[in-house]
N, C-alpha and C positions, 0 to 999 in steps of 0.2 A: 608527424614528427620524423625528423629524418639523425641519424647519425653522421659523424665526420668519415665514420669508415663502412663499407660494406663487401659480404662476405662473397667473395668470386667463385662460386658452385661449379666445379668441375664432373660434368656426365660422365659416369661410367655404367655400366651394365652389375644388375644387383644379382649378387649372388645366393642372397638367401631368398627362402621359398615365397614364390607367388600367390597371393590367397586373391584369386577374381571370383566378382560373383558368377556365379553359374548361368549357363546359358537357359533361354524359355521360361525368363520371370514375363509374363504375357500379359498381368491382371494389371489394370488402372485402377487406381482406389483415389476419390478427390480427398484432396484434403481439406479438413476441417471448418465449418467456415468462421473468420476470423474477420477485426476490424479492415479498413481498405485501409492501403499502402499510403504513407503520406499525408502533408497538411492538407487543411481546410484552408486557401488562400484566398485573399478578396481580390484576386487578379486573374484574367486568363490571360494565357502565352499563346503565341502562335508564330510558328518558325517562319523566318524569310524565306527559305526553298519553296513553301507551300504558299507564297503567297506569290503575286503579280510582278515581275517584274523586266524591265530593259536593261536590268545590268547581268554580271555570268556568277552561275553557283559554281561554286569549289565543293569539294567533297563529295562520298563521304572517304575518310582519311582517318588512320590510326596513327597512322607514323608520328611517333612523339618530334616536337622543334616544330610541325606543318600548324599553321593558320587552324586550316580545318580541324586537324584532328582534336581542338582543343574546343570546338563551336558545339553548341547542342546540337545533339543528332549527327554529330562531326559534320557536317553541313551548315553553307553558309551563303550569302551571296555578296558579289563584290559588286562596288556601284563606280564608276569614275563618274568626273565631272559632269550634271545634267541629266544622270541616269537615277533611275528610283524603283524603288519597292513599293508596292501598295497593300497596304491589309484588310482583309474581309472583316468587321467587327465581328465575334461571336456572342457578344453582349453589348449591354449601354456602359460607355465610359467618358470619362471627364478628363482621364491624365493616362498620359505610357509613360514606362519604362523600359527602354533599349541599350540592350546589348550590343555592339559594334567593337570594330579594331580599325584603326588607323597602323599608316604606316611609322615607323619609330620616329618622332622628330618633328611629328608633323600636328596641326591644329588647325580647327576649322569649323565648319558647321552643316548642318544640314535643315534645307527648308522643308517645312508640314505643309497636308495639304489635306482638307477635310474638304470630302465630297468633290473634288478637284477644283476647289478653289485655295487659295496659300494664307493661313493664318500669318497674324503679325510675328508670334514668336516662331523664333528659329531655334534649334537643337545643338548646344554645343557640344564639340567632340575633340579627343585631343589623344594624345600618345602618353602623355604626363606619367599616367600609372599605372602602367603596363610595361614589357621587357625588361620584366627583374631575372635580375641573372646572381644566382646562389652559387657559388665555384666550391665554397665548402661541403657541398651539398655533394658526394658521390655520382653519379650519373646521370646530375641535371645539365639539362640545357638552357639558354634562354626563352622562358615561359613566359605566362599572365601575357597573353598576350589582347584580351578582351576588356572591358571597361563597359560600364553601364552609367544612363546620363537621364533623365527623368525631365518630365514638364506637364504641367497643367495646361491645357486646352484649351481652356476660359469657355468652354461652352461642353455643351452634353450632344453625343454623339451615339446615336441608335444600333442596335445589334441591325449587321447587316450592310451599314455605313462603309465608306472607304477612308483609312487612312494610310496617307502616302509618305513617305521620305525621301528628301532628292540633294545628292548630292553638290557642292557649291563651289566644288575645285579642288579638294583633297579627298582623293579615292579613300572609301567608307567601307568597309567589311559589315552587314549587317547579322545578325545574329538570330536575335529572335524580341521580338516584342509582348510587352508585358499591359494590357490594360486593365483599368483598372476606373472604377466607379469611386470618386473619394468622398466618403462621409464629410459635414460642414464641419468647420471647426469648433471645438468643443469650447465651453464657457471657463471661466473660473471660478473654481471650487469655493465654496462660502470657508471663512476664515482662513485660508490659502496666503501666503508672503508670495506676491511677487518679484520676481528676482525685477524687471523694469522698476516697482518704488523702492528697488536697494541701489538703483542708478545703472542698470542696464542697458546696453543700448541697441535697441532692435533692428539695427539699419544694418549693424556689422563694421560698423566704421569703427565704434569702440571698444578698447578691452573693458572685457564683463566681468572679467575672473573674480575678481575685488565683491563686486556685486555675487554673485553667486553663492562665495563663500558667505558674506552677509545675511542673506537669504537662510540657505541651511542654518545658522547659529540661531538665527530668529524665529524659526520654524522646528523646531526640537518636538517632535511627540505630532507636529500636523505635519502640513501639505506646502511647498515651496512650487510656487505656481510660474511653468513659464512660457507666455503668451507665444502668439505667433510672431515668426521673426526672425532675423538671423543674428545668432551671438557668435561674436569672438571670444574664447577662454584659451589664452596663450601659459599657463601652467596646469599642473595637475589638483586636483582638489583629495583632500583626506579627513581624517575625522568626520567622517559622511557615516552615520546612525541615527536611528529610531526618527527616520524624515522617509516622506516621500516626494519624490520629484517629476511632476508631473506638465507635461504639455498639453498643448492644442491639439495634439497628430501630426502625427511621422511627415507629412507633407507641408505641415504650418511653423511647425517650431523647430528651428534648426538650429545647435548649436556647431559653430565649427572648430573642431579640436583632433589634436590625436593622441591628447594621454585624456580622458578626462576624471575616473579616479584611480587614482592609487594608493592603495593603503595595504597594509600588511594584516591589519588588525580592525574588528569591527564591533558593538556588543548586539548588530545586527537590526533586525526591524528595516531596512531600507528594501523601497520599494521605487523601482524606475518605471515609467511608463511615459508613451505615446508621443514623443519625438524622434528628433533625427540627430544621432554625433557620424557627423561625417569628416573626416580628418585630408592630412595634405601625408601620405606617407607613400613615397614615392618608391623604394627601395628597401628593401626587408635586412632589419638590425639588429640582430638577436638579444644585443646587449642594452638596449634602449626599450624601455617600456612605453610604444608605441602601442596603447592598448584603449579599446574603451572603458573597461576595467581592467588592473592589475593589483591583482589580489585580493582581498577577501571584501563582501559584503556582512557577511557575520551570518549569524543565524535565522530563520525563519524571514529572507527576503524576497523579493521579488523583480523580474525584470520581464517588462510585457511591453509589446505593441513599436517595440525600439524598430528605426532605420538605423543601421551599423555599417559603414562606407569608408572606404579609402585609410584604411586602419590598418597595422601589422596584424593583430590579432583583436577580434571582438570580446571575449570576456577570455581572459588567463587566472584562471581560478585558484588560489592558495589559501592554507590557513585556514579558519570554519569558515563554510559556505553549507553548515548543515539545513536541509530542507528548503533548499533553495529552489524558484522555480524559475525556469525560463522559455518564456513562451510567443506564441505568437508575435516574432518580431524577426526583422528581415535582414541577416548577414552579409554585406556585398563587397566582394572587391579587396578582399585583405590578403597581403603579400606573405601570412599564414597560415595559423588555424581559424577556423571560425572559430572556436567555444574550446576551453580545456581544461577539462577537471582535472589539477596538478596533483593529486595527491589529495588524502586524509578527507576529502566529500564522502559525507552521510545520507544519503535519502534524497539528494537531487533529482529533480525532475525537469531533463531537456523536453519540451515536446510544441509540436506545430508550428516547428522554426522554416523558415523560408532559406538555402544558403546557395552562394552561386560565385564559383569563380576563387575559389578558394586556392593560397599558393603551397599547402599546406595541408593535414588534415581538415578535413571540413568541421566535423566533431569528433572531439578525441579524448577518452579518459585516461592517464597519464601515473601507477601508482606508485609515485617517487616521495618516499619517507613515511609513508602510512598510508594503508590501499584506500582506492574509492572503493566505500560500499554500498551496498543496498539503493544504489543509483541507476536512472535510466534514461536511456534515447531514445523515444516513442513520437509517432505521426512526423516523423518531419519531412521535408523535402530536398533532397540535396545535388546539387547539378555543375559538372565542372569543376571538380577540385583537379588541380593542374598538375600537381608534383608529388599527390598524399595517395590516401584512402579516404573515399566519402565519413566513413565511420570506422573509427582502431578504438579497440580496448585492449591499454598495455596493462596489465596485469588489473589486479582489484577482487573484491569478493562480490557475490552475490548480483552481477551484473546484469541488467536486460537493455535488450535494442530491442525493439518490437515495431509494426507498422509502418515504416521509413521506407519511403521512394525514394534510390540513386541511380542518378543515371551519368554515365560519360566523364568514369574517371580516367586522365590520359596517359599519366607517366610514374613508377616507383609506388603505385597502389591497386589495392583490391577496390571492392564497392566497399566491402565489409573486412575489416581485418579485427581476429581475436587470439591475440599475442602475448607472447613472456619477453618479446625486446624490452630490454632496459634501459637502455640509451645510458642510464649513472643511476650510482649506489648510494643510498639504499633503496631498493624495491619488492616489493610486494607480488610475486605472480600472481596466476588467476588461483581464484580456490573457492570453494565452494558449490551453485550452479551456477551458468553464464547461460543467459536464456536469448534465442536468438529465432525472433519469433515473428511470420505476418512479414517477412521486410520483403520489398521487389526493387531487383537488380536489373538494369538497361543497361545494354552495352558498358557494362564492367569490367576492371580487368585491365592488363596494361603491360608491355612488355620491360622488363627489367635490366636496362644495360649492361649494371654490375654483373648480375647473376649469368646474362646472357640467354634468361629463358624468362616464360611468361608466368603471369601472377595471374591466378584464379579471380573470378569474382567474388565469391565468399573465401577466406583465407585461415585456417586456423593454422598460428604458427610458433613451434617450441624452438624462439631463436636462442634467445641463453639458458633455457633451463627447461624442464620435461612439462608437455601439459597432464595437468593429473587430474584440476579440477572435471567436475559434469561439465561437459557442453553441450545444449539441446539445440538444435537448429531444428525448427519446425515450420511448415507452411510458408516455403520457401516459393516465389517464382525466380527468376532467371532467365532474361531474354536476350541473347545479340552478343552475349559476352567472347569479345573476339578472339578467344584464347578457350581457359579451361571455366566450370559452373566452380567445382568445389576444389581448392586444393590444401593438401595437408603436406607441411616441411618443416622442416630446421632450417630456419635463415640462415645463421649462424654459419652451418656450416659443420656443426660440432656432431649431429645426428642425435640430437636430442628424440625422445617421442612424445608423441601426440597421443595421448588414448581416453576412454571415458565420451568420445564421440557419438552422437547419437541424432542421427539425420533423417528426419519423418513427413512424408507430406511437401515433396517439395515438383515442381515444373519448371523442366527445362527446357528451350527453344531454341534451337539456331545456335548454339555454340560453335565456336570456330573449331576446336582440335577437341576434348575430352571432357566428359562429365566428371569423372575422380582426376585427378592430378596429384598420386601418393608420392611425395617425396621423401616422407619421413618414417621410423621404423614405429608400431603404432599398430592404433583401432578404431574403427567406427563403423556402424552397424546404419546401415540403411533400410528405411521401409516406409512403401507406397511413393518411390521416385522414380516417376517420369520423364522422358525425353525420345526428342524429334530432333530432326535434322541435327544431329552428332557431325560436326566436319572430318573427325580422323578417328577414333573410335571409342568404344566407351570409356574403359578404365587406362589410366598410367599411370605402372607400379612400379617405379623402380626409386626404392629409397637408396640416401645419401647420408655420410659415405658409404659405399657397396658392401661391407661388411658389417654394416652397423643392426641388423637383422633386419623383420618383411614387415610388413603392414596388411594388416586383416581386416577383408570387407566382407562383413557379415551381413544375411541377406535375411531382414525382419519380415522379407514378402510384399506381394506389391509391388515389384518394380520392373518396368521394361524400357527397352527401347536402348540399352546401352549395356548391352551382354558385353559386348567383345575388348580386347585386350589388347594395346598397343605392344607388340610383341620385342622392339628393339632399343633397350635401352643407352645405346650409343649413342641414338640419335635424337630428337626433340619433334615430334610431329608439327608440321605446319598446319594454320589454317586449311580446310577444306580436301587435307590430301589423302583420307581417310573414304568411307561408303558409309552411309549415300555422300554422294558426290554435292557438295554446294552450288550455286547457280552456274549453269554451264555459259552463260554468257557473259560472264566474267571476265576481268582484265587479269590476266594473271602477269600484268608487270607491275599493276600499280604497288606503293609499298614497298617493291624489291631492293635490296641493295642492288646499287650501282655502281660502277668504277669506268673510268676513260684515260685513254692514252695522255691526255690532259684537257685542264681548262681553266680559262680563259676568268681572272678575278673571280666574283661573286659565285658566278656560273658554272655551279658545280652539278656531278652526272646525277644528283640525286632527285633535279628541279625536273627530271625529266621523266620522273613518277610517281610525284606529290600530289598529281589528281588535279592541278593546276596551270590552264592552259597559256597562261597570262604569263609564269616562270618558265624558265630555260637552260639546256644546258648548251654552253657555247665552249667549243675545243681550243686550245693554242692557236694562235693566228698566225696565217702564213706557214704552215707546216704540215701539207697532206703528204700523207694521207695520214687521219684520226680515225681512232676506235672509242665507240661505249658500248658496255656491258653490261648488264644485266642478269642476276639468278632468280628463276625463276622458283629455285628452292624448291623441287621435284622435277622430273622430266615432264612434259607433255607433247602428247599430238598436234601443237600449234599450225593452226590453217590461216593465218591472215594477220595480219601488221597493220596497223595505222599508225601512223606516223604527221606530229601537227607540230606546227611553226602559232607563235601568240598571231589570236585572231585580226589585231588592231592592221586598219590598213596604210598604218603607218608602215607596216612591213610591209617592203614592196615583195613583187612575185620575182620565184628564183627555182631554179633548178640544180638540185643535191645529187651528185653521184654516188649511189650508195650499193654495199656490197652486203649481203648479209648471209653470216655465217651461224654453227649453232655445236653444242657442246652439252656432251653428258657429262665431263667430266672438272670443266673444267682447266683442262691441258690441252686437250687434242680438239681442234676445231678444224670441221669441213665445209664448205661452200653449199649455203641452202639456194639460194640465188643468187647471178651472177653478177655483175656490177652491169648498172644501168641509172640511168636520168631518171628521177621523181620530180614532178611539178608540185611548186607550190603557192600559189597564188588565194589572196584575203577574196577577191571576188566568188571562193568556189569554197571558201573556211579555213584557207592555208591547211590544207590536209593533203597526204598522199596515200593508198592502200597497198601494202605490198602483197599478194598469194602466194603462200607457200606449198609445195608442192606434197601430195599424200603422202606417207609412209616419214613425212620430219617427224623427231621425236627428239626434242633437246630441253636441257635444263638449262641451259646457258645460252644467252642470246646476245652475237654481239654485230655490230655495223659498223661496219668502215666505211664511210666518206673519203673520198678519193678529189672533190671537185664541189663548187657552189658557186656558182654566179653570181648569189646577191653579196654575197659576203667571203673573206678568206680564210674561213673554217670552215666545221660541220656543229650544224645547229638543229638542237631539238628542243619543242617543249615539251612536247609527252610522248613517248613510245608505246603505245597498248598493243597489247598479242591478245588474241581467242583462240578457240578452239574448233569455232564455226567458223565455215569458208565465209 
């Protein structure tokens, strides 16, 4: 969920006292053992980077608005016309599900190709619904930039097997593939209404809606049976109770709609299962109930085995939905949230949901006009929420997340966020325990334009009011998150605190800048937490505002690996700038801001370190000599430049007169080399290397072009710097 405003957090340096943990916590203590992260899915994924291919991967990329950084594993490969991905099987499957991005505008298909011969069916792919652009939204940009598109086989395919995808003329971004073994379709239930003998019609040519609602009245206390098929239902349905509605499977029975119930009011007993509402929702409408549910089911319901596609939002929850379960069933592609318990939920059970691609929170409990309580988010899996948090609980009592896999949240969220935002009144903060248990965090975490600094991957945060309830975070991992593991703040702004914390049993990996990320004045007590490769150092304590008082990390034992104390609160540690030092072979431009003397339309200096060699930045024409620049966001030793033009040998070979200059400051720039001719020619990779000489030391890197033969500017598509000659 997002608000219309957000709060601009201005860095100062905190004035009240530092409480770090103390140095020489040495002891590793495992934690607990607990259920595994995550669903039980009948599908295995496997990334296009890892798999075969003639087309070029992008990524991997953080940078929110980039292709990549929104792809699982921020990696991805791009395919043009005739170029293709092949997948290893790692089981028997019958049907995939892929992930892909086209370019905005465009539509097309892609041929299969099992064991490298080309099935009849082809793949289609389209731009349709994706590039939603939220402007009300504080520091979004145009997102959703992915889409997933499904197809049956028509035969069975061996672990081991090769399946391929090839592009047909419109460049494919592939993602990652989903197979999947699909159970026969299921029979019809003895005394079961079919929605076909209330005049349905399975082709899709007909509206159903008529029929449906037919169906439900005649089927009161049973089963409204709906065969394999495709139905049109062009309104919403309500008075939907004490029925269940049941399909063939998510792959046989497809209803196409994008309200399909809405009701305010339920006396419950309604039980969904084993089909598909996959909807036409192009653009995200706040005021439109673009929902597959909107609003309540009633009490004691059920929703299992659902495919939930091209929707604003899959279930928007209101009104009783006490003991409601939701489960095993797969959320794709909604220009929202997945799931959101709105208020006033009793004893809900999210768990072993599949969700990907979300514009939105992924799953969010919401408590507006009476808390959610005694509710939970357990096993699920969640991948790509583009603009949220995998999982936010805005206030509620007696809360648990437990065993949830997130991975690759990109912009304006945590993995995990445990919050008092209110977004509107009236609300219910957190109170009681919030149990935060068993969940593993992947590359979490996400930089914050409003704020201007980064959001942790677990997030506990007192944006409008103090956190007071328990919060237990326990058996916690934490891997890749590019930013901070754990951070505690006042959104807001207001310097609310955070206390009652209590963080036990958790491993950390590879974090970009810091294990704590204390923003706010507050408490929580750590013990038996773990961590390796720290990018910039353990703790950051500098709550906001600076006089608002300290935050106290209390040391329960057990913990190593993240003694030390980011010492300056002026400034916001970067990835990696911290000891130990992250991978020394590193690009330290990719990601950077950029800025140039100008450029040329589209061709702005940023395409020139989005990790994309195929983008570019191109300068004003006809006006040398051009500069770009680059902050490298610390000084380094920089020994070597490469410098690449897009691969395609459509770009003929040309020679760049380039001057490169470097800067600690920012103002004052000296000559690192002197101007001279770079070749660059597609016969050799359109690449050039510049060496820089021992003893450079600059934060700032900029190149002036003075001259270009193929062209009458200066053109880049990527600039990388290292540290090795």
């Amino acid at each position: 969920m997002h608000s219309s405003t957000a709060a601009h957090l201005r860095r100062m340096p905190a004035i009240g006292a530092v409480v770090a943990l103390a140095a020489g916590m040495l002891v590793a203590v495992a934690p607990a053992a607990h259920a595994a992260s995550g669903a039980t899915l009948p599908f295995t994924s496997v990334e296009a980077e890892a798999a075969t291919t003639t087309g070029t991967k992008i990524g991997p990329d953080y940078t929110q608005g980039t292709l990549a950084s929104e792809a699982s594993g921020r990696q991805a490969v791009r395919l043009s016309s005739g170029q293709r991905v092949e997948f290893t099987l790692p089981r028997a499957a019958d049907a995939v599900n892929l992930a892909y991005s086209v370019p905005d505008g465009q539509s097309g298909s892609l041929n299969v190709y099992v064991n490298g011969t080309k099935i009849a069916k082809s793949l289609p792919v389209t731009s349709k619904y994706s590039y939603v652009d939220t402007g009300w939204i504080a520091g979004a940009k145009t997102h959703h930039f992915f889409d997933n598109a499904r197809l049956l086989l028509g035969r069975d395919v061996q672990a081991g097997d090769k399946v391929a995808v090839e592009s047909t003329g419109t460049q494919v971004t592939v993602d990652v593939a989903d197979f999947e073994q699909v159970a026969a379709a299921a029979s019809q239930p003895a005394g079961s209404v079919s929605v076909v003998a209330k005049g349905a019609d399975p082709s899709g040519d007909g509206d159903s809606t008529q029929a449906f609602r037919d169906a439900i009245a005649a089927a009161q206390g049973g089963t409204v049976w709906i065969p394999p098929g495709d139905y049109r239902v062009t309104s919403s349905l309500n008075g939907v109770q004490n029925v269940t509605l049941q399909g063939a499977g998510n792959w046989y029975s497809v209803v196409h709609t994008s309200r399909f119930i809405d009701q305010t009011s339920s006396s419950g007993n309604v039980h969904i299962k084993d089909f598909a509402v996959i909807g036409e929702v192009t653009e995200r409408v706040d005021s439109s109930p673009d929902n597959f549910v909107n609003g309540s089911l009633g009490p004691n319901s059920s929703v299992s085995g659902m495919w939930l596609q091209h929707l604003k939002v899959g279930l928007w929850l209101t009104g009783n939905n006490d003991n409601l379960v939701v489960e095993n069933s797969r959320i794709l592609d909604t220009t929202a949230d997945g799931l959101n318990l709105n208020g006033t939920a009793k004893g809900v059970r999210v768990r072993n949901n599949f969700l990907r691609n979300q514009g939105d929170d992924s799953l969010a409990m919401w408590s507006l006009y009476a808390p959610d309580t005694n509710s939970s988010f357990e096993n699920n899996t969640i991948s790509q929420p583009n603009l949220a948090n995998g999982i936010a609980i805005y206030g509620g009592t007696d809360i648990s997340v437990k065993n949830n896999l997130i991975s690759d949240t990109n912009a304006l969220g945590s993995g995990i966020a445990i919050s008092n935002q209110k977004f509107l009144d009236p609300f219910s903060p957190l109170s009681g325990t919030i149990t935060v248990d068993g969940n593993t965090l992947v590359r979490t975490g996400a930089m914050n334009p409003n704020w201007n600094h980064p959001m942790g991957a677990l997030r506990v945060d007192s944006y409008d009011s103090a956190v007071n309830a328990t919060v237990d975070i326990t058996n916690t991992t934490i891997t890749d998150s590019p930013y901070s593991a754990f951070e505690f703040v006042s959104g807001g702004g207001r310097g609310y605190p955070v206390r009652n914390v209590n963080v036990t049993g958790a491993t950390v990996r590879n974090t970009g800048t810091v294990v704590v990320q204390a923003e706010a004045q507050g408490a929580a007590t750590f013990k038996n937490v773990t961590a390796t490769q720290v990018g910039a150092a353990g703790v950051y304590n500098c709550p906001y505002p600076a006089n608002s008082g300290s935050f106290a990390l209390t040391d329960g034992g057990g913990n190593s690996g993240w003694s030390s104390t980011w010492t300056d609160c002026s400034t916001w540690p970067q990835p990696g700038q911290g000891n130990p030092d992250p991978d020394p072979g590193r690009n330290l431009a990719k990601g950077r801001p950029a800025s140039a003397t100008g450029s040329q339309d589209v061709y702005t200096p940023g395409k020139a370190v989005d990790g994309d060699a195929n983008s570019y930045w191109e300068s004003a024409n006809n006006a040398f000599p051009q500069a770009w620049t680059v902050d490298l966001g610390s000084s380094y030793a920089v020994r070597r430049l490469v410098l690449k033009l897009p691969p395609s040998a459509a770009w003929g070979a040309r020679t760049q007169t380039i001057t490169v200059l470097g800067s600690t400051d920012g103002s004052a720039y000296s000559t690192v080399v002197g101007s001279q001719g770079y070749r660059f020619d597609p016969a050799t990779g359109n690449t050039a290397t510049v060496s820089l000489p021992s003893g450079t030391n600059l934060r700032y890197l900029r190149l002036s072009v003075s001259a270009n033969t193929g062209w009458p500017a200066g053109q880049f598509s990527e600039v990388e710097a290292y540290l090795a000659s």
